[in-house]
C-alpha positions in Angstrom: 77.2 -99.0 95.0 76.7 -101.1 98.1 75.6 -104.0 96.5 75.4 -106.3 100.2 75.6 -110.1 98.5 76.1 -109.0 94.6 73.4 -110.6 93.8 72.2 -107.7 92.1 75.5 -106.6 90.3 75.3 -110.4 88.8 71.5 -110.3 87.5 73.2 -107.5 85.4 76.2 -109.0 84.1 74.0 -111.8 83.5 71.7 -110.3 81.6 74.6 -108.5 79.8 72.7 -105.2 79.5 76.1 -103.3 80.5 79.4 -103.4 78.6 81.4 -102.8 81.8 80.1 -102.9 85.5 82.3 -102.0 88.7 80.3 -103.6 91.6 81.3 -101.9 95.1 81.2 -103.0 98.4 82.0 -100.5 101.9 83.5 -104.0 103.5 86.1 -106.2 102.5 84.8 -109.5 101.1 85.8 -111.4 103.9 83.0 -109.6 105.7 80.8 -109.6 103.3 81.5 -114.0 102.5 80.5 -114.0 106.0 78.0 -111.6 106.5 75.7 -112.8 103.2 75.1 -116.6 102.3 75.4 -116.4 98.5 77.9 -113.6 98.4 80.6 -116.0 97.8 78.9 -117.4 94.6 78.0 -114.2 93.3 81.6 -112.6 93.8 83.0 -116.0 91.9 80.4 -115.2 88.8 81.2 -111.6 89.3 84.7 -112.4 88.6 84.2 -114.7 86.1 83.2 -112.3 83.8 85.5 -110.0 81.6 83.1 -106.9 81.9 83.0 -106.8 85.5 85.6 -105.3 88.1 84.8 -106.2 91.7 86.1 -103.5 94.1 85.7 -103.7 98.0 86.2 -100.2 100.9 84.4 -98.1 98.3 82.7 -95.5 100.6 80.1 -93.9 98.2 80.3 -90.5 100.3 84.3 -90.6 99.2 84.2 -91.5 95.6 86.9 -90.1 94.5 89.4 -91.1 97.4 88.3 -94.7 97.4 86.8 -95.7 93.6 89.3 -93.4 91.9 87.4 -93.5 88.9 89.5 -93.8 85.7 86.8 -92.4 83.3 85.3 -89.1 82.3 81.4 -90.6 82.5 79.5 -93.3 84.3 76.0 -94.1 86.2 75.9 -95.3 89.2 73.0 -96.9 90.6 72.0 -97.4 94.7 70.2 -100.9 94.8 68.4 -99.7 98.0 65.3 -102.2 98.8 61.9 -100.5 98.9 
């Protein structure tokens, strides 16, 4: 959820340590190309890759109105910095 520039949603499908990943965003990717230097290259690896879904207006406080999750179980995981 709110992953800013993907960079960390892409160390994960990377490292391939998830069979399916949806990485979020709150802003559309226009804002987020322009907001975050390499979140144009991450979202093009991102995408790349059959295991991951890219989605972009996911509010995490409104799940279910703007994920719509299609499954009965996931994790999600908050890459806040410390």
């Amino acid at each position: 959820m709110g992953d800013g520039d993907f960079s960390f949603s892409a160390a994960l499908a990377r490292r391939g340590e998830s069979a399916h990943i949806t990485a979020t965003s709150l802003d559309s990717r226009q804002k987020v190309c322009t907001t975050y230097r390499k979140a144009a290259a991450n979202l093009t690896e991102l995408h790349a890759s059959e295991s991951v879904r890219v989605r972009h207006g996911v509010d995490a406080t409104q799940l279910m109105r703007t994920l719509k999750p299609k499954v009965g179980r996931c994790r999600l995981t908050l890459s806040y910095p410390s």
